[in-house]
Backbone as CSV, one residue per row, in Angstrom:
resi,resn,N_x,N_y,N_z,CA_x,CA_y,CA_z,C_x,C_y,C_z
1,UNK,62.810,84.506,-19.568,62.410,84.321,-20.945,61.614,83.017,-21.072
2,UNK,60.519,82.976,-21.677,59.764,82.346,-21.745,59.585,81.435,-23.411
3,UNK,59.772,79.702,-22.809,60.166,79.221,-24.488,59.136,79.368,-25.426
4,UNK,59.416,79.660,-26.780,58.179,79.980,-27.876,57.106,78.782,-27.506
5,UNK,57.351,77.536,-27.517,56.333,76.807,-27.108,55.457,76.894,-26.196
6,UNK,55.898,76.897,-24.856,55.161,77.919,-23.878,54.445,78.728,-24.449
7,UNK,54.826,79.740,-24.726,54.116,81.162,-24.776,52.821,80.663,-26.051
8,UNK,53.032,79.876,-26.814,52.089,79.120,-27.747,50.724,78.545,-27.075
9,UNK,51.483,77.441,-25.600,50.302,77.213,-24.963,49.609,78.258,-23.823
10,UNK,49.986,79.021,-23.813,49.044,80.262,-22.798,48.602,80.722,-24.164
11,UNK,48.800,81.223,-24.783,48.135,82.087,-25.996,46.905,81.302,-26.082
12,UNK,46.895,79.992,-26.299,45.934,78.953,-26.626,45.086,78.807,-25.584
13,UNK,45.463,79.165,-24.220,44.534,78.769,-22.919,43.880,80.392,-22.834
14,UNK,43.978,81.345,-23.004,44.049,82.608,-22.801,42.434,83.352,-23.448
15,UNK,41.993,84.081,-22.628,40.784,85.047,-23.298,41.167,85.871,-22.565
16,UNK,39.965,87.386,-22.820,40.025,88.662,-22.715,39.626,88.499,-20.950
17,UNK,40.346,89.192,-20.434,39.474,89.395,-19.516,38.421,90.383,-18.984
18,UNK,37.369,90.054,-18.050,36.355,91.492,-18.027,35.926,91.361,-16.570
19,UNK,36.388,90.631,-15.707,35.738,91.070,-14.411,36.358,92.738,-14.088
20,UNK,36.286,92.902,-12.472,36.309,94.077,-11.933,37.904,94.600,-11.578
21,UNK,38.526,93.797,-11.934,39.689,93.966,-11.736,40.855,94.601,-12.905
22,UNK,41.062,95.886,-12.990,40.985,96.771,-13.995,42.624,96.400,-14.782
23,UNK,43.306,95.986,-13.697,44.491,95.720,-14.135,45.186,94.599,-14.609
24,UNK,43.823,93.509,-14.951,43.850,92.219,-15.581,43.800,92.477,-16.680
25,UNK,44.419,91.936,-17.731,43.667,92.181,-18.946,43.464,90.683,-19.802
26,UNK,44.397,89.707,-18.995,44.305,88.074,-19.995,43.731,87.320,-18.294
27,UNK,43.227,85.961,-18.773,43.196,85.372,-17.924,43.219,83.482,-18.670
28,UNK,43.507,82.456,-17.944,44.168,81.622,-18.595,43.433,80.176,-18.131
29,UNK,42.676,79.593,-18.796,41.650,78.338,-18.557,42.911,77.003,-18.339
30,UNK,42.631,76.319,-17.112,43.413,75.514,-16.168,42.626,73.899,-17.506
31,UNK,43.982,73.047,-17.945,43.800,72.153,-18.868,42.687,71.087,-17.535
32,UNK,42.995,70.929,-16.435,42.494,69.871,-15.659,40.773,70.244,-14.946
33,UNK,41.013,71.261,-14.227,39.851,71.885,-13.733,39.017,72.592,-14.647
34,UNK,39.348,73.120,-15.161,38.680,73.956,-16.518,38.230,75.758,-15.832
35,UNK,39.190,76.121,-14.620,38.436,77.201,-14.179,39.290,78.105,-14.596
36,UNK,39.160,79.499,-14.871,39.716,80.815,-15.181,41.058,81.232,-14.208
37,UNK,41.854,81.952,-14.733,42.865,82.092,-13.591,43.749,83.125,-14.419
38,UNK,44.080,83.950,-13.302,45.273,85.235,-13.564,46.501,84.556,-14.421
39,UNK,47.101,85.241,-15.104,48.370,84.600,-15.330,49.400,84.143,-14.563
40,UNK,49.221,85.339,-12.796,50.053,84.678,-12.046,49.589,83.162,-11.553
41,UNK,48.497,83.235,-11.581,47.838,81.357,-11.245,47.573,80.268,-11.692
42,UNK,48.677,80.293,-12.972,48.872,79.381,-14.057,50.167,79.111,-14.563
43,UNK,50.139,77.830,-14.821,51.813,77.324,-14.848,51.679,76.725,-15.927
44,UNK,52.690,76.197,-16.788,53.035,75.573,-17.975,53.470,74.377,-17.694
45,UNK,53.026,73.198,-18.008,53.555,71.583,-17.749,53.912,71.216,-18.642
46,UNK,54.569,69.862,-18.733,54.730,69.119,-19.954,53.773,67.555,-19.350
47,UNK,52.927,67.753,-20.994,52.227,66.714,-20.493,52.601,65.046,-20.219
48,UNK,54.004,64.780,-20.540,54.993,64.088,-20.353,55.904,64.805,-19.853
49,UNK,56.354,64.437,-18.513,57.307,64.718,-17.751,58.623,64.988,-18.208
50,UNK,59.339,66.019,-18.493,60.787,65.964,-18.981,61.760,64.977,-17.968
51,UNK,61.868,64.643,-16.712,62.385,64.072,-16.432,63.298,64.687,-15.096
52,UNK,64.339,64.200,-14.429,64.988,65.224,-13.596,66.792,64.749,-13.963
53,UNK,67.393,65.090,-13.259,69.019,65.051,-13.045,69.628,64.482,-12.198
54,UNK,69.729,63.285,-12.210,70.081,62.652,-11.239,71.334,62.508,-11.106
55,UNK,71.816,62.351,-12.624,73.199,62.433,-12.595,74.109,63.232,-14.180
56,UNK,74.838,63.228,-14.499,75.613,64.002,-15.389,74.867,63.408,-16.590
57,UNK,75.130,61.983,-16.759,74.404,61.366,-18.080,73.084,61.835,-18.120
58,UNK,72.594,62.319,-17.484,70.847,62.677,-17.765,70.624,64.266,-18.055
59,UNK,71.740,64.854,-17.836,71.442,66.420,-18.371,71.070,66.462,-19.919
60,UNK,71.842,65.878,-20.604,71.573,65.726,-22.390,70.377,65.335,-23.142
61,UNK,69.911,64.492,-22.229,68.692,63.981,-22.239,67.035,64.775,-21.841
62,UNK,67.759,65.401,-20.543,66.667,66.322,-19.485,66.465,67.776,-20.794
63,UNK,67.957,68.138,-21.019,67.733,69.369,-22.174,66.366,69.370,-23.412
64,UNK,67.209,68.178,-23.488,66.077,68.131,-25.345,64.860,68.100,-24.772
65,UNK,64.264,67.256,-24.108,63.021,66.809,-23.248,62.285,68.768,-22.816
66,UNK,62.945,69.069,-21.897,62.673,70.383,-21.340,62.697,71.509,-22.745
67,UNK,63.797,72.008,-23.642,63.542,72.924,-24.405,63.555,72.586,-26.400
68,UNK,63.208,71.729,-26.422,63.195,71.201,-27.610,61.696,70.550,-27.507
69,UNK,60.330,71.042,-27.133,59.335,70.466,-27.380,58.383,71.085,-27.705
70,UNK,57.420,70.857,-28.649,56.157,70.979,-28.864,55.094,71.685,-28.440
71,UNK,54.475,72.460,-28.802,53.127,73.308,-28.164,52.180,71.988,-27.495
72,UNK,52.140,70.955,-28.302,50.814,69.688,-28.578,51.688,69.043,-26.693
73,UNK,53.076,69.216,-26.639,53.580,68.491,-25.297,53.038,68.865,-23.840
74,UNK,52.886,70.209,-24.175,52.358,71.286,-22.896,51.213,71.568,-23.092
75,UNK,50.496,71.816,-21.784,49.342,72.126,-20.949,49.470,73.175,-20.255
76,UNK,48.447,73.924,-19.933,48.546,74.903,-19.028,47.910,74.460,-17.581
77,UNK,48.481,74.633,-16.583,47.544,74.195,-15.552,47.533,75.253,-14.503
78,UNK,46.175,75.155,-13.478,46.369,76.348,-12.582,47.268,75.574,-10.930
79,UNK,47.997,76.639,-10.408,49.231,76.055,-9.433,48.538,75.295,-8.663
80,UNK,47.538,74.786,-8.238,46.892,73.367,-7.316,47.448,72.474,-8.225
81,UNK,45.803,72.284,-9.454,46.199,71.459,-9.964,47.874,70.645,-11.210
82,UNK,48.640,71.734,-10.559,50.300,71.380,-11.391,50.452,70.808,-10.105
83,UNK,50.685,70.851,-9.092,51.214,70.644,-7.702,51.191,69.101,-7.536
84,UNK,49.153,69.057,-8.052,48.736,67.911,-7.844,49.420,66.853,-8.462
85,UNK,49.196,67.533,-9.647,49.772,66.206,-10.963,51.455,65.754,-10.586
86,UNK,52.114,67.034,-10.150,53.788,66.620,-9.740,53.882,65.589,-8.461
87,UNK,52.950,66.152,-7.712,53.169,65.160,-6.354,52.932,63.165,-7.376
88,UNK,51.771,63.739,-7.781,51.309,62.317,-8.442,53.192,61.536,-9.406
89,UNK,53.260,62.292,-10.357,54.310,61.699,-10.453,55.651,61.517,-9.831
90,UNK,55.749,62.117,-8.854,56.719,61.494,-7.873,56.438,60.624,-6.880
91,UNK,55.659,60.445,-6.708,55.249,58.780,-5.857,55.075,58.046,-6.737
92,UNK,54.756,57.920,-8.031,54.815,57.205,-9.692,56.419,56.341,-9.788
93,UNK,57.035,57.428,-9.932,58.570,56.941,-10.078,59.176,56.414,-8.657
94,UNK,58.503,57.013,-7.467,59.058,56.511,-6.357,58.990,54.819,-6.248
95,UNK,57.698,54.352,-6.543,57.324,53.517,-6.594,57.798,52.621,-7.940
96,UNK,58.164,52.790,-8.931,59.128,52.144,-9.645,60.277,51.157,-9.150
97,UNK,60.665,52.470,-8.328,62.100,51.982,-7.381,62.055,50.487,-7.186
C-alpha cells in the first residue's frame, strides 16, 4: 500500500505514455535527471531524509518523519539517481560521526 502522499507525488511526475511498448501506459519524469522512466524505474524519496533506527527512542520519531508527510516533502526519482542521493547521505552522516 502505497501512502496518499506518495501516490500524490507520482501523479505529479507522471504523463501518458506513447512509445512502442503497448503495455505501458504511465511513465514518470526523474526530479534530478529529468529523464522519462517506467513506473518500475522510479522510486519515491523524501526530500529530507526521514532518518533511520538506531535505537528504540528513534522509532517515534522515524514514524512521523516516514508516514506523516507532505506531497511538497517527496520527490520522485529514477533508481540510479535515488541510489545516488542515499549513498550521498550516508557518507554525510558518516562523517558527522
Amino acid at each position: 500500500m502505497q501512502m496518499p502522499a506518495a501516490r500524490e507525488a507520482k501523479l505529479a511526475a507522471r504523463r501518458a505514455y506513447s512509445g512502442p511498448n503497448p503495455r505501458l501506459r504511465f511513465e514518470y519524469r526523474c526530479a534530478h535527471c529529468g529523464d522519462w522512466f517506467p513506473e518500475k524505474g522510479v522510486q519515491v524519496d523524501h526530500t529530507v531524509p526521514a532518518g533511520s533506527m538506531k535505537s528504540f527512542e528513534d522509532v517515534g520519531s522515524f514514524a512521523r518523519r516516514l508516514l506523516l508527510c507532505k506531497v511538497t516533502d517527496l520527490e520522485v526519482l529514477c533508481k540510479k539517481d535515488h541510489q545516488i542521493k542515499t549513498n550521498r547521505e550516508r557518507a554525510e552522516r558518516k562523517d558527522k560521526k
